[in-house]
N, C-alpha and C positions, 0 to 999 in steps of 0.2 A: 427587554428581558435579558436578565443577566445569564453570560456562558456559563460561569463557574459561582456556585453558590454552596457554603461552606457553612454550617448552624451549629456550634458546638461539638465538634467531631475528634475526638478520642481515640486512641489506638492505644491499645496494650499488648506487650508481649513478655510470655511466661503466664507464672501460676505462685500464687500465696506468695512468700517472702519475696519470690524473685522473682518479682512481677518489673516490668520497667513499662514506665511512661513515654512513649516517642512522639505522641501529640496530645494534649493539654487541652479540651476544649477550643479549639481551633474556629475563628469566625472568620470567615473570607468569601469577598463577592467581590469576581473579576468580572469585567463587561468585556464584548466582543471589540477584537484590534487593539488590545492594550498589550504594553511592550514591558514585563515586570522582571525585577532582579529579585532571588531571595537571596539575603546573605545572611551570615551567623557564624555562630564557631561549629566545629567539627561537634558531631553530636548531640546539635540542636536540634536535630529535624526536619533537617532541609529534604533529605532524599525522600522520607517516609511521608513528608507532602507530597514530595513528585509521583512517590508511587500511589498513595490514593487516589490524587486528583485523574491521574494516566491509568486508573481503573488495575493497575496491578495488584494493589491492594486493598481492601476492602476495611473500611472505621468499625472499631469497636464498638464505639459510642458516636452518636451525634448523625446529622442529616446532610447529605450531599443529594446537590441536584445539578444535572448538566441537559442547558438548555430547557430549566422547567421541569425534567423528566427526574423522578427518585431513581437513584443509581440502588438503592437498596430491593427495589422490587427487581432488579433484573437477574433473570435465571444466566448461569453461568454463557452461555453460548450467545446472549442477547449482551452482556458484557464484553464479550470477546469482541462482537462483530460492532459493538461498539468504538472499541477499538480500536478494531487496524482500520475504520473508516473514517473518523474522525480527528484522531490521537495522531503525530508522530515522534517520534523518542530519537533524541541526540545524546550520545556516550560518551563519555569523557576517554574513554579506551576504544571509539570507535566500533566496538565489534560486528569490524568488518570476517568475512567467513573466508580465508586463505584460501580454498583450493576452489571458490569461485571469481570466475575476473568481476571487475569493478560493472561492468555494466548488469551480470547476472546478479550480485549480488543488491543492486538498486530493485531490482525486477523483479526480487524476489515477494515481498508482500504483494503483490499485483497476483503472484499463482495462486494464492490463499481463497483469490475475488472470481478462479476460474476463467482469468481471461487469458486465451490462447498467447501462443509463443511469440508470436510476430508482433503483437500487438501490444505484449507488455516489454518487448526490447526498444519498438518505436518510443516507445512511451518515456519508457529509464532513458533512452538515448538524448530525447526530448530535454528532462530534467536535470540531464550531466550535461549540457551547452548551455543551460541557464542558470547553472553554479560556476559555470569554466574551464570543466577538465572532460569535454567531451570525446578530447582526443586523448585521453587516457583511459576508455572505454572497455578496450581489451586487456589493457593490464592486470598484475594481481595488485592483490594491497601492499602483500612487505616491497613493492616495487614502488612505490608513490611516498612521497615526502609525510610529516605529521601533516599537516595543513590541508593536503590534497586528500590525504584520506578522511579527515573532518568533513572537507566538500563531497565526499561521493556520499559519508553517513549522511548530511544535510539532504544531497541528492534523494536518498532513499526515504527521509522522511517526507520528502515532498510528493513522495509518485501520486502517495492515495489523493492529494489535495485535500488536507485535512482543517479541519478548522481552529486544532490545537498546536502548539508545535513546543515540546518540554523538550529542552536541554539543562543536562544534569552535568555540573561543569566544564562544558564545551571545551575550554579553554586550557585545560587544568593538566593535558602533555603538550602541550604548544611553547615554542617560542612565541617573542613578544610579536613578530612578524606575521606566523602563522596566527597569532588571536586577535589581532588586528583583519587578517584577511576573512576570519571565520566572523568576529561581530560583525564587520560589513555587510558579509553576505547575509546574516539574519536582519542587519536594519533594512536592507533593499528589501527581504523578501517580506517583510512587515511593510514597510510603504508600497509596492507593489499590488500585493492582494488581498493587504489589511488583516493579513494573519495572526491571531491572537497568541504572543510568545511569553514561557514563563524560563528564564535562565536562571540558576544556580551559581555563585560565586563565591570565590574566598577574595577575589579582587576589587578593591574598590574602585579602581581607573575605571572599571567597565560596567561603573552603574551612567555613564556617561550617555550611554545606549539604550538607554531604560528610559520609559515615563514615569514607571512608579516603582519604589524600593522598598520592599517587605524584611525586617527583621526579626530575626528567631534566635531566641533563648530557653533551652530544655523545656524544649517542644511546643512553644506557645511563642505568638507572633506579638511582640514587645515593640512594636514601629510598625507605622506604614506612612510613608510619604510620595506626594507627589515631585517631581523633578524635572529640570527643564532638559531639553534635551541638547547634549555635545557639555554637558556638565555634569563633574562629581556632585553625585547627592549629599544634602549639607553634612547629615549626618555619618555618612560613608568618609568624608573628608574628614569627621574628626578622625576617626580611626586610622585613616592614611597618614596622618601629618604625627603623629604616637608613634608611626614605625620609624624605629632608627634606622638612619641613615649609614651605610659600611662605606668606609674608604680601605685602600689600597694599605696605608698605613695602619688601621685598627686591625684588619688580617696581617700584617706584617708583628705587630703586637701581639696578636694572639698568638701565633704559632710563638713568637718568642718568650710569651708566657707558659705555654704547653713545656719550650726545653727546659723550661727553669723548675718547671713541676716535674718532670720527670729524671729521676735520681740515678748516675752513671754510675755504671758500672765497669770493674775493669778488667779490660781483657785479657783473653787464655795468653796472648800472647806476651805482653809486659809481665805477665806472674812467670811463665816460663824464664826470661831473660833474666829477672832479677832472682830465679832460683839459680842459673848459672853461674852469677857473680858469688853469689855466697859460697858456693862449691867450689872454685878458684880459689876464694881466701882459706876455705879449712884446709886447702891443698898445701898451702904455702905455711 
């Protein structure tokens, strides 16, 4: 039985004229333990998948079923608990809660489940030594690097041990160090405990990671391909090798085209001087 199952699902938002389409009849069945990439341009629909399928937001049109189960028959509170039991959500902005250290804030969806204090810090404690910053437990966030607060958000999707794990482009404040140190951690924790992961990309390097590469065009899925893994996906690769390439010199060009476009003007101060001179000669 398929996890994620997807039968013409539509989303609309607004009313008459200004209505806008964000998913297009959307057909998708992801099986449990698959490691998928969606990529697209900016306003295809990437997010507005993550948030249906992550139960945020609910289809217009069309049928979802998770795990067999109609996500439409579920009354608000059987959604929720859906949720934070199964679901965890990775942010491209981390939103980590500043005035909680990194340990309370992993801990935090554990207090939602009722489970006392000792036992949901054991717990976060737990899952911060098995991403690697367990010894940065007591810190806050603006104290920890990008990369190390991507790990404690990871940290925190993992408390519930969920069966989902949506990241909405993990990557996308990272140096290339810190997205490197963050994909690893999601392929270990997909080979680990066969966690079924769905990422978000504008990067094609990091369909690398991926088993299967999903593309999206104004709001319908226009690709899906499988991929080997530790390789760009073929089609992701065309789109990589189209980006031009900058050197040192075509930024050296440019700003030297920018001064040539930009038209001088001349200063207060040579118009003063050469009003003085003139003043000299009517003297004379």
């Amino acid at each position: 039985m398929a996890l994620i199952k997807l039968e013409g699902v539509s989303k609309l938002y607004g009313f008459g004229d200004a209505t806008t389409v964000a998913l297009d009849e959307v057909n998708l069945v992801i099986e449990k333990g698959e490691f998928i990439a969606v990529m697209g341009p900016s306003g295809s629909g990437k997010s507005t998948l993550m948030h249906v399928i992550g139960l945020i937001d609910r289809p217009s049109n069309g049928r979802y079923m998770f795990e067999g189960r109609s996500v439409a028959r579920l009354k608000p509170d059987q959604s929720a608990k859906l949720r934070r039991d199964s679901i965890g959500f990775i942010f491209q902005s981390f939103n980590l809660l500043n005035r909680l250290t990194i340990l309370e804030n992993v801990a935090l969806p554990l207090a939602y489940k009722g489970m006392s204090l000792s036992k949901r810090y054991k717990q976060a404690s737990a899952v911060l030594e098995r991403v690697g910053i367990q010894s940065r437990e007591y810190f806050y966030p603006y104290q920890l690097s990008g990369g190390q607060a991507q790990c404690a958000s990871i940290a925190r999707a993992l408390v519930n041990n969920p069966k989902l794990i949506i990241a909405d482009e993990p990557t996308g404040n990272l140096d290339s160090s810190g997205s490197r140190l963050v994909m690893e951690l999601l392929t270990e924790i997909h080979k680990t405990a066969n966690t079924t992961i769905i990422f978000v990309t504008h990067n094609p390097e990091l369909t690398r990671y991926a088993s299967r590469v999903v593309y999206m065009h104004d709001g319908a899925i226009i690709h899906d391909e499988k991929t080997a893994f530790g390789s760009v996906a073929p089609r992701a690769r065309q789109v990589l090798y189209t980006l031009p390439v900058k050197t040192v010199e075509d930024d050296l060009a440019g700003v030297s085209a920018l001064m040539k476009a930009i038209p001088s003007k001349p200063s207060r101060h040579r118009t003063k001087k050469k009003r003085k001179v003139v003043s000299r000669k009517a003297a004379k």
